[in-house]
N, C-alpha and C positions, 0 to 999 in steps of 0.2 A: 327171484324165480317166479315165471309167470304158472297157474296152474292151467292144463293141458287135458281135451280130453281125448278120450283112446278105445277102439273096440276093442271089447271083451272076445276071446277069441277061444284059450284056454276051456275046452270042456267040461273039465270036473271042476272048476270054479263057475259056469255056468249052470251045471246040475244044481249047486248048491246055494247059487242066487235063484234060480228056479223054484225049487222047495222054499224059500222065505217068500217068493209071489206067492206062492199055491198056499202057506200056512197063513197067511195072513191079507189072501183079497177072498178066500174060497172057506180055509177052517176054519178061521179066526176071521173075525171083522173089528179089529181096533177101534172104529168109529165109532161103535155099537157099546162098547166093555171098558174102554178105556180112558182114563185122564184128556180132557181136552186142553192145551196150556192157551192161557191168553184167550178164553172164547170170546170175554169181550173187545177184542179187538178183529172180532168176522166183518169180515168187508171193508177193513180198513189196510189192504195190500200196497193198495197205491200211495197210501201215508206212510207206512211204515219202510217200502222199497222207494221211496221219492227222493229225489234230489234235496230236499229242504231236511230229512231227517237225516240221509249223510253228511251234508253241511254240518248238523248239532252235533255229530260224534267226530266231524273234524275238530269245532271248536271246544270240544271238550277232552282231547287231549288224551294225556292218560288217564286222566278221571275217569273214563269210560273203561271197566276193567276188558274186555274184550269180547266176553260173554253175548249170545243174543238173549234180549229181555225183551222181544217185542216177535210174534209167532203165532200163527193157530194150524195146530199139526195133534199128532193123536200118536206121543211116545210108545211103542211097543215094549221096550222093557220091561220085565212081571212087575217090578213096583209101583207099575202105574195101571195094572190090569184091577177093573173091579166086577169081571164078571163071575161066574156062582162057580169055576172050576181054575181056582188059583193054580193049586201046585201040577195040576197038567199042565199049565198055562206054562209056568216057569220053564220045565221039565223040558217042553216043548225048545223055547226060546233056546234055553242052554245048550242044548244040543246042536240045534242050528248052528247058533255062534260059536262054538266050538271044533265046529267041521270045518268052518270059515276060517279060524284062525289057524287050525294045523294045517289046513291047508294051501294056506299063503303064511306060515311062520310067525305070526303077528301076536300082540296079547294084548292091546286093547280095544273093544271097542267105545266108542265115542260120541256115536249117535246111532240111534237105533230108531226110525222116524217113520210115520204114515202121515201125509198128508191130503186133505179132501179136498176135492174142486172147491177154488179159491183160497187155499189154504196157500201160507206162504212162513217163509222167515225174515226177517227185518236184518236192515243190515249191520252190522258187527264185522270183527275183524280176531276173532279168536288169538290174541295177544298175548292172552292169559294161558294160554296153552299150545306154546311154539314148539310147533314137530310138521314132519314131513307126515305127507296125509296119502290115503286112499279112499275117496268117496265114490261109492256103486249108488247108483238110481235106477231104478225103475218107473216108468213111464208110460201109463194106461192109453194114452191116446199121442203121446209127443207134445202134449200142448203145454208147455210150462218152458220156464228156464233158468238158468241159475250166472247170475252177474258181480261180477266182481272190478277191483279199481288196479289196474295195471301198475304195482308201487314204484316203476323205473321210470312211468313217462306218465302216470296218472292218468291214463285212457280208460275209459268205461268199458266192458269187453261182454258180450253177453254169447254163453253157450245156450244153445236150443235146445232142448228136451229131443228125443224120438221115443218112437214106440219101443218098450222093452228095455232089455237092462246098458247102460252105459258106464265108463268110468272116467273120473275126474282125478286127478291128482298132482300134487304140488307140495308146497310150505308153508304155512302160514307162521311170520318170525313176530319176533315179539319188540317190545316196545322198544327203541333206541336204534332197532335193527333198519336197513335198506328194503327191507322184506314183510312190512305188515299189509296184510290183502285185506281190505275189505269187501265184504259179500255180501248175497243174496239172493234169496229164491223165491219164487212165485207160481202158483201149476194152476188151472181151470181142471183138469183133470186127477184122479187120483196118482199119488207119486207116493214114492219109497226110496230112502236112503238110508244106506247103512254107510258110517264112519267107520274108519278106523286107523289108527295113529302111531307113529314106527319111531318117533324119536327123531335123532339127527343122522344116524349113520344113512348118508347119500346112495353110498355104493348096492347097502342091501334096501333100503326105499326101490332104487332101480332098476334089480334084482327081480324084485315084486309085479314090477309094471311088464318088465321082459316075461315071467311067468305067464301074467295074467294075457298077457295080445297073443301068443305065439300058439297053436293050437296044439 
């Protein structure tokens, strides 16, 4: 199953990706309080999205658990918050993620992400964690993208950033399966992704997407 992306169409899931842009490019500044992962790897996008470092997670098989180990983004989750007002921090976060989930039925999230101009993720294939997915972005300028390997025909396939929030979503299967995607993302401009993971049931993964497009 290739992953597809789709306008957010749905209002009160708008309002609520709206409030995580306004908490966290205007209340909050991640970049400022937050955990940086991987900083020694700033400026190293093109190495770690390039064609020679998905070759080494070809030839390494399973050994590669699926996980990305190679990123510079600025996690929102409170565990990673170190600035002087922690438990608003949390407080803050929970809340959000929680309007999001009842809102679209969901219970976990899975990434919770700010990334800074040149900030990227290396590519990986989340193997380790096969579910039907919904990834929301956000997009300060549209200058970024997020690329992945077609696992039916092996095709490079790259979606474009826009300005504002978009949505992604697909499978990513696990190892043995017809279905392992591997990915990647890349932004010059500030971006934001929230994950979040449904399991295998198709029909309500589908559900979600019909929710989210339909206004």
């Amino acid at each position: 199953m290739s992953l597809k992306k789709y306008e957010i169409r749905n209002v009160n899931v708008l309002n609520i990706l709206e409030d995580f842009r306004f908490t966290y490019r205007e209340l909050y500044q991640p970049e400022k309080t937050n955990e940086c992962l991987f900083e020694r790897m700033a400026g190293e996008a093109d190495k770690w999205c390039g064609d020679e470092h998905l070759q080494t997670l070809y030839n390494m098989g399973e050994a590669h658990d699926g996980a990305a180990d190679t990123s510079v983004c600025y996690p929102i989750k409170p565990k990673h918050y170190n600035g002087t007002h922690p438990e608003e921090y949390r407080k803050t976060w929970e809340a959000l993620d929680q309007q999001l989930k009842e809102e679209l039925g969901v219970r976990c999230s899975a990434l919770s992400t700010l990334y800074p101009p040149d900030g990227f993720i290396g590519w990986h294939n989340n193997a380790n964690a096969s579910e039907h997915n919904l990834i929301f972005t956000w997009s300060e300028r549209g200058d970024g993208w997020f690329k992945f390997i077609e696992p039916s025909t092996g095709e490079e396939v790259v979606i474009q950033d826009e300005p504002g929030w978009n949505l992604k979503a697909g499978y990513f299967g696990a190892y043995g399966s017809d279905d392992v995607v591997y990915h990647c993302a890349h932004t010059k401009c500030f971006r934001m992704t929230l994950s979040y993971t449904l399991g295998h049931d198709f029909d309500f993964w589908q559900d979600c997407i019909d929710y989210i497009t339909n206004p």
